[in-house]
C-alpha positions in Angstrom: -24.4 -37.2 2.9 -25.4 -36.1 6.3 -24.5 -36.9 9.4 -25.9 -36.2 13.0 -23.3 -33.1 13.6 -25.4 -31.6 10.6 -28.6 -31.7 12.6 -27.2 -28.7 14.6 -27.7 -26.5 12.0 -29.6 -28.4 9.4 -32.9 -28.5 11.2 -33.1 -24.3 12.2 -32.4 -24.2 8.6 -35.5 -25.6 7.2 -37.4 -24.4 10.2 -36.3 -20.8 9.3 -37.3 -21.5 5.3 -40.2 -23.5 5.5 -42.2 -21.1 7.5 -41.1 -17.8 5.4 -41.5 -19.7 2.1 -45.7 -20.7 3.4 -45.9 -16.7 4.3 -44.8 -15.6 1.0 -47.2 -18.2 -0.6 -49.9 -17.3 1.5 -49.5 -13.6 0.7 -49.2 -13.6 -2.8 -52.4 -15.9 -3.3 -54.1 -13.3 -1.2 -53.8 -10.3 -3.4 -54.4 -12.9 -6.2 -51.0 -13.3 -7.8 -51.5 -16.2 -10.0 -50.3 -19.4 -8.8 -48.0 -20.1 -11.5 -46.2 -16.4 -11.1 -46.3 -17.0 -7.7 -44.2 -20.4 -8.1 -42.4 -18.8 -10.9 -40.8 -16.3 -9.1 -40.2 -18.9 -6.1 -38.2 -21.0 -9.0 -36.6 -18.6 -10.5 -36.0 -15.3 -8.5 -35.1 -17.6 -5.1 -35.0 -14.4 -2.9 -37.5 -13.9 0.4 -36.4 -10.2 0.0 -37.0 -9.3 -3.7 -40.4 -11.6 -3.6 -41.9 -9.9 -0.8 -40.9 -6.4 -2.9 -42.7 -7.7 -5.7 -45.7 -8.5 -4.2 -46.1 -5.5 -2.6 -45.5 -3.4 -5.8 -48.2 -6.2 -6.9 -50.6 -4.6 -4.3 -50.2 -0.9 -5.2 -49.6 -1.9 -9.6 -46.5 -3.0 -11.0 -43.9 -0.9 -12.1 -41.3 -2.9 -14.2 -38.5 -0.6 -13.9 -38.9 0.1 -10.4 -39.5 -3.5 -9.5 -35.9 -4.6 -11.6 -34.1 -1.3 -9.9 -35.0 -2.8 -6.4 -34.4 -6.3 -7.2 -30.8 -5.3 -8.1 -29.9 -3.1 -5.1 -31.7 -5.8 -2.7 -29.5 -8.6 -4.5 -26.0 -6.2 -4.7 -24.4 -7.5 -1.8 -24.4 -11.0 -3.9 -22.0 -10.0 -5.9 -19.3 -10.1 -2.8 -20.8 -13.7 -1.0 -19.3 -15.5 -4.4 -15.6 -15.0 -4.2 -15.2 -14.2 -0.4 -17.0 -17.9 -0.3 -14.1 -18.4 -2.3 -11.4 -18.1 -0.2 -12.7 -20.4 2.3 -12.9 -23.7 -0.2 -10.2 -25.0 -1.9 -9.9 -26.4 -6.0 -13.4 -24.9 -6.6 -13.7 -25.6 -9.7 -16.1 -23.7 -12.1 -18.9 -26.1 -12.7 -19.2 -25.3 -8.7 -19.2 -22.0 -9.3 -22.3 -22.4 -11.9 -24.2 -24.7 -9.5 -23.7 -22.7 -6.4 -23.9 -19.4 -7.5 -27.6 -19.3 -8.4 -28.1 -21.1 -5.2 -26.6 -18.8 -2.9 -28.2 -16.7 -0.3 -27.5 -15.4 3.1 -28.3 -18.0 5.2 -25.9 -20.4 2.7 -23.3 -18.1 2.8 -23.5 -17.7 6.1 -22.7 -21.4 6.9 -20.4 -21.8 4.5 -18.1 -19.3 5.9 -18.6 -19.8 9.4 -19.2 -23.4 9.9 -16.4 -25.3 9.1 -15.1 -28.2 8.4 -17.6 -28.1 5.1 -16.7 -29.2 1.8 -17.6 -27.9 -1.2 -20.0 -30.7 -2.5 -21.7 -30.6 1.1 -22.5 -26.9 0.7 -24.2 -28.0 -2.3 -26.6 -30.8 -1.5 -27.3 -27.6 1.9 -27.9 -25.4 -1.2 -30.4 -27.8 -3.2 -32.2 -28.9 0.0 -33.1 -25.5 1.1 -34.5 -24.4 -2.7 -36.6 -27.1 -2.7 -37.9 -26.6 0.5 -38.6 -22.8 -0.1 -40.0 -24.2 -3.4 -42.2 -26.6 -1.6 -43.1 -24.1 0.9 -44.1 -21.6 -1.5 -46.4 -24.4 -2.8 -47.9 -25.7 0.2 -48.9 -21.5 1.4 -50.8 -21.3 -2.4 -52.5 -24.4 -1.3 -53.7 -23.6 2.4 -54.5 -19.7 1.7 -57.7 -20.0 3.5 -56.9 -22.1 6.4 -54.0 -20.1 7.8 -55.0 -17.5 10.2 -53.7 -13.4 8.9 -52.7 -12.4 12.5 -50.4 -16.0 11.6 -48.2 -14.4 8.9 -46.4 -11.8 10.9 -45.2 -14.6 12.9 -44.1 -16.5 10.0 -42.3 -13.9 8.4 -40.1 -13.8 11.3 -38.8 -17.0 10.8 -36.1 -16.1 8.0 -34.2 -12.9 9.9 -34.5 -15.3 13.3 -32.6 -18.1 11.5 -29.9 -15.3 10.0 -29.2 -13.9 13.5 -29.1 -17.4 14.9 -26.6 -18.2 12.3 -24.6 -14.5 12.7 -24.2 -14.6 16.8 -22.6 -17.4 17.7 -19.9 -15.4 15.6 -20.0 -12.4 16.7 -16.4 -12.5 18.7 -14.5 -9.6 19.7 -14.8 -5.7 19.2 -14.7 -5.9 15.6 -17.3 -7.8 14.7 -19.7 -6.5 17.9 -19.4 -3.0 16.3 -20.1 -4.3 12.9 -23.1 -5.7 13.9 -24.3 -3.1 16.3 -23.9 -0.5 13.9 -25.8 -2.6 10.9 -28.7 -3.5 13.2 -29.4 -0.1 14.8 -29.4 1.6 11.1 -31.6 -1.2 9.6 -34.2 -1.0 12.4 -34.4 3.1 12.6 -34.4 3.1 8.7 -36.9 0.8 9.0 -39.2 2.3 11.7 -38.9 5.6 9.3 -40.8 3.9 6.4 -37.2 3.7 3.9 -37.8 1.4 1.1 -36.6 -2.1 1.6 -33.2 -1.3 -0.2 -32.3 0.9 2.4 -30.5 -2.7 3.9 -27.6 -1.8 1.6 -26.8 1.2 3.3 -26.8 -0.5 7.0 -24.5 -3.2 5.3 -22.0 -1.0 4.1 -22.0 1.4 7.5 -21.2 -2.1 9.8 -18.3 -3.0 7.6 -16.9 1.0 7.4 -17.6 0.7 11.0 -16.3 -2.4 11.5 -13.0 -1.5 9.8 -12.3 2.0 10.8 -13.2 2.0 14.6 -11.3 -1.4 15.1 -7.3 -1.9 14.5 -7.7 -6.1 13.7 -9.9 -5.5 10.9 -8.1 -2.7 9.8 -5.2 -4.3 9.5 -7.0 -7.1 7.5 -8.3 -5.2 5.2 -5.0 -3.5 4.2 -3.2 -6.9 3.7 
């Protein structure tokens, strides 16, 4: 299934899960979500981003609507990773699309469009492997709630973003894709620094590609054919 070429990117990606799936576990127990919500949501939501929303609106009281309105801007740009991931594979077939699609998040789509040769059926078993570890994860933070350390969790939160922007560097290549990622990082970080709400990531999205496009004559061009 696997061979030692996978290692390269196979290990950073449980190491970047693992910890931010034990964070998340840890913090929820703390502000006493239940367990089984807590596993629930692991199981069936499958997002670091929207999970960490929900327990915070946890911490302040739940509001439904406000809780679904966030979940679906944090998740929009989804709806794009499915057929640009496309593109990349061919005869995908729809019971791949079924399979994968619930499966796939940043750090997924990230390797499956920039790490190639990678078939189809690999990008699966890469998909399965990394639920059940966040699942396991989220598991083993309910269980040791009281013997990790608080000043800990900061650090373990990092873990996700640092596997992302391992993943996004190496291919960062040329003018196009340096601007992109400038312009997304500097508006996530001052948006972030203000106190914006946690969808505010949509907005730094959409500016790097604009940017990305309109100050550089390669993408252009690609995104006119």
């Amino acid at each position: 299934m696997f061979g030692k070429e996978d290692l390269n990117w196979l290990f950073p990606l449980l190491v970047g899960y693992i910890p931010s799936g034990i964070a998340y576990g840890v913090l929820a127990t703390a502000i006493h979500v239940p367990w089984y919500f807590t596993m629930l949501l692991s199981a069936v939501v499958y997002s670091g981003a929207v999970q960490s929303a929900f327990v915070g609106f946890w911490s302040i009281g739940l509001e439904p609507v406000t809780l679904i309105l966030t979940a679906a801007l944090l998740n929009l740009r989804h709806s794009i990773y499915g057929p640009h991931l496309e593109e990349h594979f061919e005869n995908v077939e729809r019971g791949d699309i079924f399979t994968l699609g619930p499966l796939l998040t940043d750090e997924i789509y990230a390797l499956g469009v920039g790490y190639r040769p990678m078939s189809i059926t690999k990008l699966r078993y890469i998909s399965l492997l990394a639920y059940f570890s966040w699942m396991g994860s989220s598991a083993l933070g309910i269980a040791f709630t009281g013997g990790i350390p608080q000043y800990v969790l900061p650090a373990l939160y990092l873990a996700l973003p640092a596997l992302f922007l391992a993943l996004m560097v190496p291919k960062v290549r040329g003018r196009g894709t340096l601007t992109a990622a400038s312009v997304s990082i500097v508006i996530s970080v001052a948006f972030r620094l203000d106190g914006f709400p946690e969808y505010f990531i949509l907005i730094s999205i959409l500016a790097g590609v604009a940017a990305g496009i309109f100050l550089t004559p390669e993408l252009r061009r690609v995104s006119q054919r």
